[in-house]
C-alpha positions in Angstrom: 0.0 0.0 0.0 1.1 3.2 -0.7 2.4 5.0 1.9 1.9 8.7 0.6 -2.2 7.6 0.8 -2.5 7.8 5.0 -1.3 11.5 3.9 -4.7 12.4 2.5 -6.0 14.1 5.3 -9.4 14.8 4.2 -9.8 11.1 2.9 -13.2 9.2 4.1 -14.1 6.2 2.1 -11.4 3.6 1.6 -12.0 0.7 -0.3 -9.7 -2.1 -0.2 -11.7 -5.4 -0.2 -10.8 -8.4 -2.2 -7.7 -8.4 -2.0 -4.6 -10.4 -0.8 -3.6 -7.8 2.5 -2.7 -9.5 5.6 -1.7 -6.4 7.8 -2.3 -2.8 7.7 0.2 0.0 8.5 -0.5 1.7 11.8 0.0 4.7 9.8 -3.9 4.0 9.4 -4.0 6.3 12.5 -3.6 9.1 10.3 -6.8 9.3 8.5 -8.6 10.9 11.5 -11.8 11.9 9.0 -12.5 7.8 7.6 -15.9 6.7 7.6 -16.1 4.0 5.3 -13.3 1.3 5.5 -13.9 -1.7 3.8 -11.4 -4.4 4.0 -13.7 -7.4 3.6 -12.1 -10.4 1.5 -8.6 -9.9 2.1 -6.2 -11.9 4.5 -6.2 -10.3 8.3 -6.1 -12.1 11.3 -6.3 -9.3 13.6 -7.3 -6.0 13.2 -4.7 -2.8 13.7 -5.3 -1.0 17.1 -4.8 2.1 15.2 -8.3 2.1 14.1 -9.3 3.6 17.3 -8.1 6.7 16.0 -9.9 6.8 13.2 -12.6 8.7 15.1 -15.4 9.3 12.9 -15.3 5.6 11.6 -18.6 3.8 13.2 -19.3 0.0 13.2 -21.2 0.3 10.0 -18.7 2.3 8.3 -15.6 -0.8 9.2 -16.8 -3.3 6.4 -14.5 -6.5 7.6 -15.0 -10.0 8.4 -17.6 -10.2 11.6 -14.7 -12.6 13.4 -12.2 -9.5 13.4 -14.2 -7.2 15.4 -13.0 -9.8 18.3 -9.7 -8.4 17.8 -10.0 -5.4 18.2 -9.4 -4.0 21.9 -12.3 -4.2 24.3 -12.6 -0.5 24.5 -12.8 0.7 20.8 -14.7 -2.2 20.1 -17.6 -0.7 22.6 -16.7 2.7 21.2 -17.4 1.1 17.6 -21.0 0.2 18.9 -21.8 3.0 21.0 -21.1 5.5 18.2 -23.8 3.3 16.0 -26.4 4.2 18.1 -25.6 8.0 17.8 
């Protein structure tokens, strides 16, 4: 992946579904304004903790396998939810 993309600031859909990724920089962290992130159909066993600080991204914006939520830590997990129901 590109690494000049986590310097697009303003970015907030990211499509990257279907294909053969297996981990995602923590750099991820940097695109404070995503709220669409689809990574369904690719390789990852665990989800970046990074995502947390994706802010605006809600459970029905993070378009993964429903396994991987599991991996993600307890507390952005419940944020993930909570911020659904907003």
């Amino acid at each position: 992946m590109q690494s000049s993309l986590f310097f697009c600031k303003k970015l907030k859909t990211l499509k990257l579904g279907k294909n053969t990724l297996s981990i995602l920089s923590p750099k991820i962290s940097y695109l404070l304004l995503l709220t669409h992130f689809e990574l369904k159909g690719n390789h990852f066993e665990v989800l970046p903790p990074e995502l947390g600080c994706c802010r605006a991204l809600k459970r029905s914006g993070l378009i993964v396998e429903d396994a991987l939520f599991e991996t993600l830590p307890s507390d952005y997990y419940t944020k993930l939810l909570f911020l659904d129901d907003c």
